[in-house]
N, C-alpha and C positions, 0 to 999 in steps of 0.2 A: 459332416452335414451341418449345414446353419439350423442353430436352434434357437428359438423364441418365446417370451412369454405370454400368455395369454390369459384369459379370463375362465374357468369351465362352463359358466354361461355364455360363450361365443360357439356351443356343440349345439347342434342340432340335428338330431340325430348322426348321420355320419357324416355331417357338413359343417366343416369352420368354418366362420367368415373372420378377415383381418379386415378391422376399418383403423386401428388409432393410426395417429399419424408416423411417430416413431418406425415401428416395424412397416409402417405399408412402405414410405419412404428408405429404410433398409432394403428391403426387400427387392421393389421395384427398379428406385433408381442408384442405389450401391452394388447389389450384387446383380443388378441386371435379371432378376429373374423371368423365366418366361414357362408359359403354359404347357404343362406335362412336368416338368422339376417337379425335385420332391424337397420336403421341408421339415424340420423337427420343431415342433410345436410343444411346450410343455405348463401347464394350469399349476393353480394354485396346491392342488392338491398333491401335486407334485407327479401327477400324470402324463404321460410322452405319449404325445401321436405325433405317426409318419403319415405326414401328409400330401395329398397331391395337388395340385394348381391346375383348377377348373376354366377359371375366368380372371383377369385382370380389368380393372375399368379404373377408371378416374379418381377412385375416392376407395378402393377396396378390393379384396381378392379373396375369391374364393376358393374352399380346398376341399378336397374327399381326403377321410381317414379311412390308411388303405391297414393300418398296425398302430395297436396300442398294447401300454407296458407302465407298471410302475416306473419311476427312476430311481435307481440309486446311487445317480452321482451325487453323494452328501457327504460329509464328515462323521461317521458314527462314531463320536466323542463332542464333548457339550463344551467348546473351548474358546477363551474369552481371551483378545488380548487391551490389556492393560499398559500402552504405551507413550511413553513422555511422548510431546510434539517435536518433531523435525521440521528440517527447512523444505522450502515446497518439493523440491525433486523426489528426497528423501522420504518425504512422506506418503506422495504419490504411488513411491515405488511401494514402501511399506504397506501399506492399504493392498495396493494390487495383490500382492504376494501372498499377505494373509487371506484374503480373498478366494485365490486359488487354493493355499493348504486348506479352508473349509472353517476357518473360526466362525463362531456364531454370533458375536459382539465386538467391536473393535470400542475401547473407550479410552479417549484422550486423555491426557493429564499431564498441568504444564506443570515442571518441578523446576528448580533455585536456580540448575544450569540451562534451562530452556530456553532456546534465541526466540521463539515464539511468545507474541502478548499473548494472553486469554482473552483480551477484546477480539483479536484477531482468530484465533480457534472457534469460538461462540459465534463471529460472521460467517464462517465457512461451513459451520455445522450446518448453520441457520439457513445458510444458501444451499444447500445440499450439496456442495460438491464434493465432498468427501463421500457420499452416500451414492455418486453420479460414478465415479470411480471405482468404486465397488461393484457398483449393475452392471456397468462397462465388464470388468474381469468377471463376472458370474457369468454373462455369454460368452465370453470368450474361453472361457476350461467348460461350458459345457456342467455346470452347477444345476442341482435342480431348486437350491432354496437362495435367499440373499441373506447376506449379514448384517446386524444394524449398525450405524454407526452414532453411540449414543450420545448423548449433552456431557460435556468437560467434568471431570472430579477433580477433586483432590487425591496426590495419596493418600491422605490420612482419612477421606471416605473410605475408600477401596482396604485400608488396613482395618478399618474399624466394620466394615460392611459382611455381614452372616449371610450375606448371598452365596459367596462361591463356597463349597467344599472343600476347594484344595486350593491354596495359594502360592504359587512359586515366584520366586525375585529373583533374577539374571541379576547378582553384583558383582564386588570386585574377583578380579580372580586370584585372589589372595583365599578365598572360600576354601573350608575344606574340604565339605562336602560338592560332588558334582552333581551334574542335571543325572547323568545316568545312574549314579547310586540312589539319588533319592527317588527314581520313578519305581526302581524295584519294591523300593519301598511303599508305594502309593497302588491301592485297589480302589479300579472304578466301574461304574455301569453305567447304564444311558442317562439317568439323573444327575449323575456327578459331575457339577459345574465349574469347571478348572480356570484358575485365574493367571494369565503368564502376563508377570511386570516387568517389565524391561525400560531402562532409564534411556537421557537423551545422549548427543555427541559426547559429553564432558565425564558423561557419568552422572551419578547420584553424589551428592554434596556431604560433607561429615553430618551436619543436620539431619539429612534424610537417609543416612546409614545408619543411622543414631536408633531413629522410628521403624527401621527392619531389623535391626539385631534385637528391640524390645519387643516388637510382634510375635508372643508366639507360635500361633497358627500358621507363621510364615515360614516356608521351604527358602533358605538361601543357600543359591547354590549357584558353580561357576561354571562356566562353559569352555573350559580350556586352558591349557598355559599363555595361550594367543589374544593378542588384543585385538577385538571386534570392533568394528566400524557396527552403530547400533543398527542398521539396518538389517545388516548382516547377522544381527546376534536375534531379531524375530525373525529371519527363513531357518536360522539353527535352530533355535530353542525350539520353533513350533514345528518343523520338521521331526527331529529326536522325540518329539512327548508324541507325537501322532505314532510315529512309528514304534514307539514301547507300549504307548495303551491305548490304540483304535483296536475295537472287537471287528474283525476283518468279516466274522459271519454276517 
């Protein structure tokens, strides 16, 4: 069922009206919708109504709520990713994916082997398209929150930064330590803000292997005897840690 977002001030009592452009425009002339369809509608607050299609008119549609529900499509795990810039496919693709596994931050960061300027990441933040890309895949899996997508760091913010709880670095795989040993190791709850770094196409540079083997707060750990293509190594990594420590209740 097509779900949308909304405002909870567009309830009135059991009547939504859709006027923004975006969704009337979906709605109307993409999916064609027509009078009697039902629709999933879901607020700020992260509340789902099934809704029905009263009227259609020129500039707006409106709907009776016929069922309403919390949502819990979310991620119950607080998970940030931390990764170098790729090239636009690549990064596109990356955004979407994390998107769908349910991260709650994506934050860029161009490191030594980065084919990306930081002039150019700082446009793209700045234009939202990185952030347009993300709202895109939050309707599309049916998400009930969106992810940010924050202004550019540094590693050496991100190492020195007491925000996250638990730090994990994808490097080489020469590590001795793995992703899966080290999550046995790692106890979280709903506060625990987990940081997953993952470097670009080349890798992390000796410079910057340098500033994670001296970090000690930092998990380094490998993902396999296999060499990942980076995109490939955030659907692994954030897949594996979702699946070892999302509290499923």
């Amino acid at each position: 069922m097509p779900q949308f977002f909304i405002s909870a001030d567009a309830l009135d009592k059991d009547i939504i009206t859709i006027s923004d452009k975006e969704n009337y425009h979906h709605i109307v002339k993409v999916l064609r919708s027509k009078i009697g369809e039902t629709l999933s509608l879901i607020d700020e607050n992260q509340t789902q109504y099934k809704v029905v299609i009263k009227n259609i008119d020129s500039k707006s549609i409106t709907t009776k709520v016929v069922d309403v529900e919390k949502s819990n499509h979310y991620l119950n795990l607080q998970l940030c990713l931390i990764q170098s810039v790729l090239k636009t496919d690549a990064q596109n693709f990356v955004i979407q994916k994390a998107t769908e596994l349910g991260v709650k931050e994506i934050v860029p960061v161009v490191t030594d082997n980065s084919v990306i300027k930081p002039s150019i990441v700082d446009e793209k933040i700045k234009a939202g398209k990185w952030q347009k890309i993300a709202n895109e895949a939050v309707k599309q899996c049916e998400r009930s929150d969106f992810p940010q997508i924050l202004p550019r760091k540094t590693l050496e913010d991100i190492l020195s930064s007491k925000e996250y709880s638990v730090k994990i670095a994808c490097v080489e795989r020469a590590q001795k330590l793995s992703l899966k040993a080290c999550l046995r190791n790692i106890k979280v709850n709903s506060n625990t803000k987990i940081a997953v770094i993952i470097g670009p196409e080349g890798g992390f540079s000796a410079k910057e292997l340098q500033l994670l083997e001296h970090a000690k707060d930092v998990y380094k750990v490998s993902l396999g005897k296999l060499v990942l293509r980076a995109e490939t190594a955030v659907v692994s990594a954030l897949s594996n840690i979702i699946y070892e420590l999302e509290d499923d209740r």
